[in-house]
PATI-891644 format. One line per field, with one value per residue (C-alpha): residue in one letter; residue number from 1; x, y, z; chain. Coordinates in pm, 1 decimal, decimal comma, always signed. Layout:
BEGIN
residu	A / ...
num	NUM / ...
c1	X / ...
c2	Y / ...
c3	Z / ...
chaine	A / ...
This chain:
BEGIN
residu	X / X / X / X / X / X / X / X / X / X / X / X / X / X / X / X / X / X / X / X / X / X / X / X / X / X / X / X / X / X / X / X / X / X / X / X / X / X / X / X / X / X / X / X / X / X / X / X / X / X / X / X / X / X / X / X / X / X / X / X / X / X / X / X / X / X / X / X / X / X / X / X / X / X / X / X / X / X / X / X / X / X / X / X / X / X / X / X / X / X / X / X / X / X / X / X / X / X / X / X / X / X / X / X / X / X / X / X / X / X / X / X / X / X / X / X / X / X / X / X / X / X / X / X / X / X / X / X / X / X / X / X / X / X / X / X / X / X / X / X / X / X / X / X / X / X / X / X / X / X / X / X / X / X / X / X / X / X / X / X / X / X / X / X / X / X / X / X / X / X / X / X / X / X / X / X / X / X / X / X / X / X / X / X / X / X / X / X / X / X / X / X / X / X / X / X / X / X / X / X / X / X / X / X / X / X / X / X / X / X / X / X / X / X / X / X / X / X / X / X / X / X / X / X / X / X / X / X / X / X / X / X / X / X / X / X / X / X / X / X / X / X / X / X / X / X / X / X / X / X / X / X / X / X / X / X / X / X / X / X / X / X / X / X / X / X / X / X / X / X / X / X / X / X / X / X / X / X / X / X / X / X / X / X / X / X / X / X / X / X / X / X / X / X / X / X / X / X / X / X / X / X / X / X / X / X / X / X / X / X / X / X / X / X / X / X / X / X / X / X / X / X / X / X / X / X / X / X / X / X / X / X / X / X / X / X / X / X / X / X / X / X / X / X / X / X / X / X / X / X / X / X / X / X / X / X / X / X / X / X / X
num	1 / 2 / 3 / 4 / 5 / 6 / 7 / 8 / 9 / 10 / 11 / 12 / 13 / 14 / 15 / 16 / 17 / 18 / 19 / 20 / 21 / 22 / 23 / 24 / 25 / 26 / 27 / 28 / 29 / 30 / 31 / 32 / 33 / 34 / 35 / 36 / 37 / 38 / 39 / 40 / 41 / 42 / 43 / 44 / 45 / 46 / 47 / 48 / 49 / 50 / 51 / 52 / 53 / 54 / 55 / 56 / 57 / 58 / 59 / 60 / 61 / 62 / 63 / 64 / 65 / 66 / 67 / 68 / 69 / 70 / 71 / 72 / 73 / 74 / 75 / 76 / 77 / 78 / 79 / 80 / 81 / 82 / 83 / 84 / 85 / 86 / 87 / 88 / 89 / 90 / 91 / 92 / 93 / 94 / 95 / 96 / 97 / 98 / 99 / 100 / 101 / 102 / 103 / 104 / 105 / 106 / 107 / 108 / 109 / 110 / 111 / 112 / 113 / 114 / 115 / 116 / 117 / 118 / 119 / 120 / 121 / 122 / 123 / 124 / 125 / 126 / 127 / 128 / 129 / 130 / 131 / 132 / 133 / 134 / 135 / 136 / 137 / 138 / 139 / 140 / 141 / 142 / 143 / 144 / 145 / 146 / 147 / 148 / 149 / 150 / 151 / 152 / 153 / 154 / 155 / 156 / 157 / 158 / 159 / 160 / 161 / 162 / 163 / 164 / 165 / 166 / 167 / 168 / 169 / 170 / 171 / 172 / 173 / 174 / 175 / 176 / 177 / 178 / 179 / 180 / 181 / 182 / 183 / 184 / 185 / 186 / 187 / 188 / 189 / 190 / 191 / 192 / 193 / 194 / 195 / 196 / 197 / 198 / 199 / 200 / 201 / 202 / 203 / 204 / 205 / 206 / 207 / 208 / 209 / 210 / 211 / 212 / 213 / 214 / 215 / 216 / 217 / 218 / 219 / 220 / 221 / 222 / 223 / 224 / 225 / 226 / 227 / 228 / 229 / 230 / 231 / 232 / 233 / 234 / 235 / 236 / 237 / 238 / 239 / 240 / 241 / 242 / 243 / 244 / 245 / 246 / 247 / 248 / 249 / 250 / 251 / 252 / 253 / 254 / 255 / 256 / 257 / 258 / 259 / 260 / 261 / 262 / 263 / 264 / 265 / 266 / 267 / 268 / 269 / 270 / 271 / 272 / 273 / 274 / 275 / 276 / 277 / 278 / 279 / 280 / 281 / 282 / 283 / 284 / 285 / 286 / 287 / 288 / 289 / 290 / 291 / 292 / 293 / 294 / 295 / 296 / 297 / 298 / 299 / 300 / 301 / 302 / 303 / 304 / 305 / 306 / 307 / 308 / 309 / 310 / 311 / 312 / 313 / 314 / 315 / 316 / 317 / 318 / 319 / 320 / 321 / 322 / 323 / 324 / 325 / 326 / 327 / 328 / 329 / 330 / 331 / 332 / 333 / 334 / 335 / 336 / 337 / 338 / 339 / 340 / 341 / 342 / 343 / 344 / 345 / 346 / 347 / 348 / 349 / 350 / 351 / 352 / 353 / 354 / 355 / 356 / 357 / 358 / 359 / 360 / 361
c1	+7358,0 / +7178,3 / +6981,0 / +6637,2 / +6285,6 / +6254,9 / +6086,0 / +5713,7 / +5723,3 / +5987,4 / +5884,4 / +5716,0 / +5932,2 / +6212,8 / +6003,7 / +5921,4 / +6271,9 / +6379,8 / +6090,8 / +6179,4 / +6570,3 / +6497,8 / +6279,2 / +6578,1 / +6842,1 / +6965,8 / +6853,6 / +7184,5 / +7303,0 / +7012,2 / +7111,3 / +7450,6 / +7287,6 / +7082,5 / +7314,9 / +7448,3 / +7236,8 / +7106,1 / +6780,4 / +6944,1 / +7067,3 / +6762,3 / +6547,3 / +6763,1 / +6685,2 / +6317,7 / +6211,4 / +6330,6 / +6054,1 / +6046,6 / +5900,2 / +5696,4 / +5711,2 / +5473,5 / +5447,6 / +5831,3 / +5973,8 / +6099,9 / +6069,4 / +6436,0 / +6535,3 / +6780,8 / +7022,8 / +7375,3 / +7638,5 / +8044,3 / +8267,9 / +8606,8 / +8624,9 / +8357,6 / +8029,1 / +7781,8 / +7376,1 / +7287,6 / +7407,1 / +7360,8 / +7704,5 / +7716,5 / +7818,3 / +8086,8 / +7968,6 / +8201,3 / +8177,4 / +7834,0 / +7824,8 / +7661,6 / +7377,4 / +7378,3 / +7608,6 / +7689,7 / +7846,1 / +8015,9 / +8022,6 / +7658,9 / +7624,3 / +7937,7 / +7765,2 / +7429,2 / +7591,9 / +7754,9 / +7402,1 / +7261,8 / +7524,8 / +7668,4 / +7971,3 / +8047,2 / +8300,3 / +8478,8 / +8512,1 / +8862,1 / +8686,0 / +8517,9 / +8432,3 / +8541,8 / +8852,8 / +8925,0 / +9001,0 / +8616,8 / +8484,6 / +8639,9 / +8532,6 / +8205,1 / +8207,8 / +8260,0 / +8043,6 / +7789,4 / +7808,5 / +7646,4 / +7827,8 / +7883,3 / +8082,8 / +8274,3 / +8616,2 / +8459,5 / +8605,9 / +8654,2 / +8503,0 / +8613,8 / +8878,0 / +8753,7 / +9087,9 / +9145,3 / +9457,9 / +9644,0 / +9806,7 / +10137,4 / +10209,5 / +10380,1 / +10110,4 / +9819,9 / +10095,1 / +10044,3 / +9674,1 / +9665,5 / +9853,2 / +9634,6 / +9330,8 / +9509,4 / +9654,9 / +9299,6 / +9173,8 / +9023,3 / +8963,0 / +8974,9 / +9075,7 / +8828,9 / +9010,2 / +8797,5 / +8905,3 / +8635,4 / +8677,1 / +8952,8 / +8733,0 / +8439,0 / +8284,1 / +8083,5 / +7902,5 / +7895,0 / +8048,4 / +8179,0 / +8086,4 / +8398,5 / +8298,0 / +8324,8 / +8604,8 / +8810,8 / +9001,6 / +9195,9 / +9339,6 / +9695,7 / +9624,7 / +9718,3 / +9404,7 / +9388,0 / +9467,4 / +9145,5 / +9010,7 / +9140,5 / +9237,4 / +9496,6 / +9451,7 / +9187,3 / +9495,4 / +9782,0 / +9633,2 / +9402,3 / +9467,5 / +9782,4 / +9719,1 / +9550,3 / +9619,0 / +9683,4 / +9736,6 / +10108,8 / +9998,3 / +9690,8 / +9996,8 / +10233,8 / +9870,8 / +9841,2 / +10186,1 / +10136,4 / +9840,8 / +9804,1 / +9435,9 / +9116,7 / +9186,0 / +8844,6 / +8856,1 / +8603,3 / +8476,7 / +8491,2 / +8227,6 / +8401,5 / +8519,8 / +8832,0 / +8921,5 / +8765,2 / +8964,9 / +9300,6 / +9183,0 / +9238,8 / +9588,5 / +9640,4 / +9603,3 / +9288,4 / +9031,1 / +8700,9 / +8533,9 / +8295,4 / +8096,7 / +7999,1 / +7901,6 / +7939,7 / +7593,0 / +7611,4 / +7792,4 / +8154,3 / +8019,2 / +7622,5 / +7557,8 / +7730,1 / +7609,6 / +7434,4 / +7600,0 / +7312,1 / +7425,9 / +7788,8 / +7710,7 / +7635,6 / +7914,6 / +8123,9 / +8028,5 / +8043,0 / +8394,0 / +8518,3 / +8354,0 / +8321,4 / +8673,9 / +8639,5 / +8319,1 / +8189,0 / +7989,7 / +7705,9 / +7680,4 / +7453,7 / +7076,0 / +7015,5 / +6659,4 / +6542,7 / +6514,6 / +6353,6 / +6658,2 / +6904,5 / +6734,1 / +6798,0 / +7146,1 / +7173,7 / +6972,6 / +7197,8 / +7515,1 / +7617,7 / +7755,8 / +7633,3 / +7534,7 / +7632,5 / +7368,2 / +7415,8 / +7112,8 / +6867,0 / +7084,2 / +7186,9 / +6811,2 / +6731,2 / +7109,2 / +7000,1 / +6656,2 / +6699,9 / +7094,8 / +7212,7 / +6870,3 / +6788,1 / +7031,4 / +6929,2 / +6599,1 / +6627,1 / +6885,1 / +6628,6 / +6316,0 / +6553,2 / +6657,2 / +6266,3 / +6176,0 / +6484,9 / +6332,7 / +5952,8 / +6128,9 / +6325,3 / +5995,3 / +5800,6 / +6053,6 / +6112,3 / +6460,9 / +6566,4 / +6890,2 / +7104,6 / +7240,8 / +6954,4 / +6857,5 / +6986,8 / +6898,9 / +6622,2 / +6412,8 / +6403,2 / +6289,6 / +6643,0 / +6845,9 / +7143,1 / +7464,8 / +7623,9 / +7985,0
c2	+19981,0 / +19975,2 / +20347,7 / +20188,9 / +20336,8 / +20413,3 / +20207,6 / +20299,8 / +20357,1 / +20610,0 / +20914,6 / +21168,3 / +21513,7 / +21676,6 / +21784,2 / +21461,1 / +21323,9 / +21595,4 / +21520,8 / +21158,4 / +21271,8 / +21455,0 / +21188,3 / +20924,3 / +21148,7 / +21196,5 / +21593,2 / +21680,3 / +21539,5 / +21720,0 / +22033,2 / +22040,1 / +21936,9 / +22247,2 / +22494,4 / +22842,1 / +23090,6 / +22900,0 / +23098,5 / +23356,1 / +23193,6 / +22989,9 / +23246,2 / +23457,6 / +23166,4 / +23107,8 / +23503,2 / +23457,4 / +23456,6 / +23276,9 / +23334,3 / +23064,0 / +22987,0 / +22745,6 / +22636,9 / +22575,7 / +22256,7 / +22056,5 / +21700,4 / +21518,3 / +21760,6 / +21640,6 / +21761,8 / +21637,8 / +21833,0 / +21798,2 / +21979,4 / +21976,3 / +21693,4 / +21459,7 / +21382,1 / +21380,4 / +21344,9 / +21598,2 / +21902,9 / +21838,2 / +21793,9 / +21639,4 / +21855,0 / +21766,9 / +21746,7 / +21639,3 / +21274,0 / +21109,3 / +20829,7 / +21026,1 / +21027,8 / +20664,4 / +20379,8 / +20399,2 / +20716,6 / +20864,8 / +20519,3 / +20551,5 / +20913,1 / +20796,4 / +20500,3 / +20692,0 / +20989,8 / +20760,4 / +20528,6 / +20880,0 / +20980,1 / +21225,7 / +21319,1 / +21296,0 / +21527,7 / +21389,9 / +21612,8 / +21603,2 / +21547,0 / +21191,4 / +20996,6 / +20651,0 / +20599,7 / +20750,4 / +20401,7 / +20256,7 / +20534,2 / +20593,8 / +20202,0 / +20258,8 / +20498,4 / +20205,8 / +20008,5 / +20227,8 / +20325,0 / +20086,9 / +19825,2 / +20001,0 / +20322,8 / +20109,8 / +20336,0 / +20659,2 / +20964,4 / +20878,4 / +21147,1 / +21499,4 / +21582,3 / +21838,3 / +21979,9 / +22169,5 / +22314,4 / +22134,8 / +22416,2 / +22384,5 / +22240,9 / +21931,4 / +21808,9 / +21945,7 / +21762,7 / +21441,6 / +21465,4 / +21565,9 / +21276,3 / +21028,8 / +21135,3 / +21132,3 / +20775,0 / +20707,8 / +20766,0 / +21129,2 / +21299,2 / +21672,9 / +21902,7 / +22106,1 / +22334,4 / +22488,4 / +22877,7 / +22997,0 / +22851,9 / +22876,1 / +22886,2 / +22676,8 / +22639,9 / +22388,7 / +22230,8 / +21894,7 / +21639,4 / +21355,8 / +20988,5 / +20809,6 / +20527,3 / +20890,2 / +21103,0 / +21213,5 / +20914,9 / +21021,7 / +21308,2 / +21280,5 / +21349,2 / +21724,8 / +21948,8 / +22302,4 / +22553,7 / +22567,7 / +22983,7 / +23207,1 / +23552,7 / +23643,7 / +23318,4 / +23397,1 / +23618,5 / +23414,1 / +23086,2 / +22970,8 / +23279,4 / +23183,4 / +22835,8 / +22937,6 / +22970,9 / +23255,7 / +23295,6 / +23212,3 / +22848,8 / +22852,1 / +22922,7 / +22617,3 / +22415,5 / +22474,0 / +22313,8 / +22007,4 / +21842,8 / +21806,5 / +21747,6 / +22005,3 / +22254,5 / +22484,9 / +22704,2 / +22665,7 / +22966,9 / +23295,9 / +23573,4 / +23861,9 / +23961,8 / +24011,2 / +23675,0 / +23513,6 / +23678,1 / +23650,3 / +23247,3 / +23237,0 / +23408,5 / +23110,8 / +22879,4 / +22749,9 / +22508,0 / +22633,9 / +22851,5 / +22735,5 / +23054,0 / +22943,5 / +23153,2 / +22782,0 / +22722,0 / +23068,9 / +22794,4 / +23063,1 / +23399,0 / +23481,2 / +23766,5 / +23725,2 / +23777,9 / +23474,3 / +23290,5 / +23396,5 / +23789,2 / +23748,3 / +23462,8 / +23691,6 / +23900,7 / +23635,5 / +23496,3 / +23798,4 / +23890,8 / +23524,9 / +23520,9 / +23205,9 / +23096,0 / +22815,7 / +22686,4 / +22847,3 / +22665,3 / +22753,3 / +22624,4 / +22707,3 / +22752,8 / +22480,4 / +22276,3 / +22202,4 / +22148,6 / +22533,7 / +22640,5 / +22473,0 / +22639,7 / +22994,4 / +22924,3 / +22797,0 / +23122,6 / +23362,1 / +23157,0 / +22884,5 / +22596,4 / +22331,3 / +22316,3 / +22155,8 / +21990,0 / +21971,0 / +21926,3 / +21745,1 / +21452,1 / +21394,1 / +21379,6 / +21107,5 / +20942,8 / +20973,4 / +20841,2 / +20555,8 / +20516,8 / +20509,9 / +20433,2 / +20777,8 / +20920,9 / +20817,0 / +20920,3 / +21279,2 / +21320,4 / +21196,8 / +21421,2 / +21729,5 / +21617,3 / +21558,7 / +21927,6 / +22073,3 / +21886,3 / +22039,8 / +22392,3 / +22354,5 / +22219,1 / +22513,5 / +22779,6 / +22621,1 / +22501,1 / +22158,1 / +22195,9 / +22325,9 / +22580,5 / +22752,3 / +22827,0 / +23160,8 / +23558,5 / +23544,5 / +23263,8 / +23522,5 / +23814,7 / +23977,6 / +24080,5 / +23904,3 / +24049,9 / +24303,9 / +24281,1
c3	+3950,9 / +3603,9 / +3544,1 / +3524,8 / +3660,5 / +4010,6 / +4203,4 / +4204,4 / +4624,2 / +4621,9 / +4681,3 / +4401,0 / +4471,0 / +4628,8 / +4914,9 / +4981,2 / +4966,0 / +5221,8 / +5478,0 / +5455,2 / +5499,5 / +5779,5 / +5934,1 / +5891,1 / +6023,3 / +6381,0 / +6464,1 / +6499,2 / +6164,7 / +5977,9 / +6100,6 / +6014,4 / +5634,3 / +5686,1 / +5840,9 / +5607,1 / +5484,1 / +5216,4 / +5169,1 / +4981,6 / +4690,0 / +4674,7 / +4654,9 / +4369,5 / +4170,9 / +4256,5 / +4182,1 / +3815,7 / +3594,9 / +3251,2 / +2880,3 / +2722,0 / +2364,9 / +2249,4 / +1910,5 / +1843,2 / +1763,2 / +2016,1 / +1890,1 / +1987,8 / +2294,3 / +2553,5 / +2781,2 / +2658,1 / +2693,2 / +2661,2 / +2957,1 / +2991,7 / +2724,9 / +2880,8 / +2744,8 / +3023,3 / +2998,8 / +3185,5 / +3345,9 / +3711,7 / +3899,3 / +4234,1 / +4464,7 / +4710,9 / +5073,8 / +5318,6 / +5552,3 / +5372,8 / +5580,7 / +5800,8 / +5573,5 / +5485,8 / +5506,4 / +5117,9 / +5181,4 / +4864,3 / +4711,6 / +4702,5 / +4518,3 / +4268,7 / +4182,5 / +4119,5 / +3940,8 / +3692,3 / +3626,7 / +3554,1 / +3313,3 / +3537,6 / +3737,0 / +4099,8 / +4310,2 / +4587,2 / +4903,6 / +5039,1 / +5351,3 / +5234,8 / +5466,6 / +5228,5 / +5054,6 / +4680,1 / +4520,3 / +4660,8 / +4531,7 / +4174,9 / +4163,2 / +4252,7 / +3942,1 / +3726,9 / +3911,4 / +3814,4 / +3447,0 / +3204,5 / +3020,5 / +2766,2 / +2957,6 / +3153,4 / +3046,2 / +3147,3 / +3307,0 / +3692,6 / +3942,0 / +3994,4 / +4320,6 / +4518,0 / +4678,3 / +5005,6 / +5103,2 / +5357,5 / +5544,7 / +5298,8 / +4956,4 / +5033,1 / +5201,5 / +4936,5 / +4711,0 / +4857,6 / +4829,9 / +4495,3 / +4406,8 / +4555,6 / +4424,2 / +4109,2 / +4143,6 / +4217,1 / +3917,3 / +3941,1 / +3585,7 / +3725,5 / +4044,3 / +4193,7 / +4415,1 / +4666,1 / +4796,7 / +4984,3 / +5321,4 / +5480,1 / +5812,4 / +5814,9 / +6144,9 / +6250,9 / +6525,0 / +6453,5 / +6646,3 / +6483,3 / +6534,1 / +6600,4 / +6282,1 / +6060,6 / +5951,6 / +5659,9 / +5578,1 / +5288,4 / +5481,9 / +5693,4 / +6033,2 / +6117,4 / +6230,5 / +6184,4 / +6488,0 / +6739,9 / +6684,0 / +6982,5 / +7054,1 / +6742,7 / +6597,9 / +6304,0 / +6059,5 / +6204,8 / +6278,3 / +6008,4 / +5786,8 / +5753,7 / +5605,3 / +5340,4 / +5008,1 / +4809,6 / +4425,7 / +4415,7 / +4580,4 / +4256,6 / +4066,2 / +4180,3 / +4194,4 / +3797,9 / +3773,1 / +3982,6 / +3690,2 / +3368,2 / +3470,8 / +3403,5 / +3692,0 / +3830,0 / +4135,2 / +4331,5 / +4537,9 / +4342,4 / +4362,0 / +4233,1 / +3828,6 / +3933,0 / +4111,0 / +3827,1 / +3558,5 / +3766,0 / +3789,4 / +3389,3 / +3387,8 / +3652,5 / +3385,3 / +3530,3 / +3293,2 / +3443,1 / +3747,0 / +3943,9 / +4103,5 / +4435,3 / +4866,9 / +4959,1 / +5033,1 / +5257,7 / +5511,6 / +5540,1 / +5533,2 / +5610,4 / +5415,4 / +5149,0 / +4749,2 / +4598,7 / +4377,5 / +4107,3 / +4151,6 / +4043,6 / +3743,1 / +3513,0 / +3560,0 / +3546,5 / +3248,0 / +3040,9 / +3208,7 / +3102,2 / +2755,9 / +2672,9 / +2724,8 / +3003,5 / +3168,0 / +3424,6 / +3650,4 / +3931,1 / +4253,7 / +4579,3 / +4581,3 / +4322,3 / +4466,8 / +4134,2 / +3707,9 / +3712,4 / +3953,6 / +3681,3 / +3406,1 / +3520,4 / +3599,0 / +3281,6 / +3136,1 / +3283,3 / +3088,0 / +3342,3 / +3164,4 / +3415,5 / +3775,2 / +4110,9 / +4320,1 / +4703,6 / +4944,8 / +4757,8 / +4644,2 / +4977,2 / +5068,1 / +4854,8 / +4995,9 / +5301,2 / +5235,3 / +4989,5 / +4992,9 / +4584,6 / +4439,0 / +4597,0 / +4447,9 / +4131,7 / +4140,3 / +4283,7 / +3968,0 / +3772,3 / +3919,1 / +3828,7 / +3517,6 / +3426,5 / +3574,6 / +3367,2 / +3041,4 / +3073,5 / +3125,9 / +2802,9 / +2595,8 / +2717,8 / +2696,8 / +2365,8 / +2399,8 / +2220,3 / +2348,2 / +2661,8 / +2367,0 / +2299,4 / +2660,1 / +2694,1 / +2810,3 / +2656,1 / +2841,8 / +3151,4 / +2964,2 / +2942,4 / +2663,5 / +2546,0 / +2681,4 / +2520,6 / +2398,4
chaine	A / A / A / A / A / A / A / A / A / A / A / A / A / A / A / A / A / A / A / A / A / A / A / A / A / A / A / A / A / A / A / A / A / A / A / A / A / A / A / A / A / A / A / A / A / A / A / A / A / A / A / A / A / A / A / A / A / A / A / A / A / A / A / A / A / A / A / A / A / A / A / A / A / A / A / A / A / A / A / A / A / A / A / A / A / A / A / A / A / A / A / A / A / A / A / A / A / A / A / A / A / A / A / A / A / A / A / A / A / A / A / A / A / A / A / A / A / A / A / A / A / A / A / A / A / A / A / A / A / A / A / A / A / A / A / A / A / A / A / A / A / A / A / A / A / A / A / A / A / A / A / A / A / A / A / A / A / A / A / A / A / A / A / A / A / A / A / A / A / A / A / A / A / A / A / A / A / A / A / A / A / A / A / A / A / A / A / A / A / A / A / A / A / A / A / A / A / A / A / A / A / A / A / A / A / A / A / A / A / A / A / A / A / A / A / A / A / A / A / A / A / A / A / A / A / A / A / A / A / A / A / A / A / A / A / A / A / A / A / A / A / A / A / A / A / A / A / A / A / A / A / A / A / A / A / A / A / A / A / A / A / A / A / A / A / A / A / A / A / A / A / A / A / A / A / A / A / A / A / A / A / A / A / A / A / A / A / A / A / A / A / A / A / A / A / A / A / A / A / A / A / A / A / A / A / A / A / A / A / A / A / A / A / A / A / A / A / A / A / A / A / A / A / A / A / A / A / A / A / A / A / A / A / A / A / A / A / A / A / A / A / A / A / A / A / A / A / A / A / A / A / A / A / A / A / A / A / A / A / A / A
């Protein structure tokens, strides 16, 4: 898939793109894409205001950036969102392959709904001729109820050909309502599902499956690949993540999808950030709908973001090309932010484009 202009009859904005998702998408389907309390971090992101400085010079901009040893084009990361062939029959294949045209990165849900090798080729597939030996996606892991079997996992995304681990915390128990079609499941999973919810069964049912920090611990030993935990809200987690050994933190409510209520992802970057100083990536996810949303994440110190929702839109509107092109609408939005805030680069967006002081030591 070559990263050429859109075709002129796709649609002209996210909005659309979601309308025409929507519109495509069996009810049922669409609302288990919409479910959480989304709103939240959304709307964290949308109150921000920004400073305009005109007159500086701008001339040669862009949006490069290295992380974790990889030279991407921009900073949008896909997010990982579980079985997309319910979105459109690409599936993951699809959003790999458009990712890489766009000079991004992919992450691969544990829960895919195609196998890691199709889709790690699909990354190839998709780079230009030129990139052909780039980094392969990033593993998004979920513990498997013990480490043997998160072992196994781990190794076949990495025989795959995954460059990193994602290793995702935060939901341990993820209801849902959806009923899978039988043509969609998790196919790079071993067949073992978790303990239905009863009386008793929430602390020593799925609460005992989970992981805690001694199994981050034996995680950081199992790869010699960039390890980020996925999930983390609070200073403290975050700051006992980097005595783990861990390459990056990715501050994330999960879309609001585990726990309604809980602080936006926005609230507890900043904190973060300042707590982790500079000395691994940290990286906001949840509430991103747009180039302006990426800006302020950015602003407040994140070093990239990951984009869920609205790249499934255009997936499930316009399969890969979709894809594509909502990557390319943000990255466009992102660009006319920088030029009027007067930022050439993704290092000189900073405290200052909202108003706010730089942090203190």
């Amino acid at each position: 898939m070559a990263a050429e202009a859109p075709s002129p009859g796709l649609p002209g904005s996210l909005q659309a793109y979601a309308q025409l998702a929507q519109a495509s998408l069996d009810p049922a389907i669409w609302r288990y894409l919409s479910e959480g309390d989304s709103a939240g971090n959304a709307r964290a992101l949308q109150q921000a205001t920004l400073v305009p400085r005109p007159l500086r010079a701008v001339r040669g901009g862009h949006t490069r950036l290295q992380l974790l040893g990889q030279d991407l084009e921009h900073p949008f990361l896909l997010a990982p969102v579980a079985y997309q062939r319910l979105f459109h029959a690409e599936g993951e294949c699809g959003s790999a392959m458009a990712a890489a045209a766009q000079g991004g990165q992919f992450l691969v849900s544990s829960l895919a709904s195609q196998p890691l090798k199709h889709i790690t080729q699909a990354v190839r597939d998709g780079g230009p001729p030129t990139q052909q030996g780039a980094p392969g996606p990033w593993f998004q892991l979920y513990w498997q109820g013990d480490r043997e079997r998160t072992a196994r996992l781990l190794q076949r995304a990495l025989h795959a050909g995954c460059s990193a681990v994602v290793f995702t915390v935060d939901a341990p128990v993820k209801p849902s309502s959806l009923v899978l079609p039988q043509q969609v499941r998790a196919v790079n999973l071993e067949p073992a599902p978790l303990p239905a919810p009863g009386p008793g069964q929430v602390f020593d049912g799925w609460m005992a499956q989970a992981p805690q920090w001694s199994d981050l611990h034996w995680l950081r030993s199992q790869t010699q690949l960039p390890l980020l935990v996925k999930g983390l809200l609070h200073v403290e987690d975050a700051l006992a993540a980097l005595q783990a050994g861990c390459d990056g933190i990715v501050v994330s409510n999960h879309g609001g999808r585990v726990l309604a209520g809980a602080q936006t992802s926005l609230q507890s970057l900043g904190p973060i950030v300042k707590a982790v100083a500079g000395r691994v990536p940290v990286l906001l996810d949840s509430g991103v709908r747009s180039g302006r949303d990426a800006f302020v994440a950015l602003a407040h110190g994140a070093s990239a973001v990951l984009l869920g929702r609205p790249y499934l839109w255009g997936l499930a509107a316009h399969g890969a090309l979709g894809v594509a092109h909502v990557l390319r609408l943000v990255r466009d939005e992102l660009e006319m932010h920088m030029a009027l805030c007067g930022c050439a680069r993704l290092g000189d967006i900073g405290p200052h484009c909202l108003g706010m002081p730089p942090p203190g030591p």
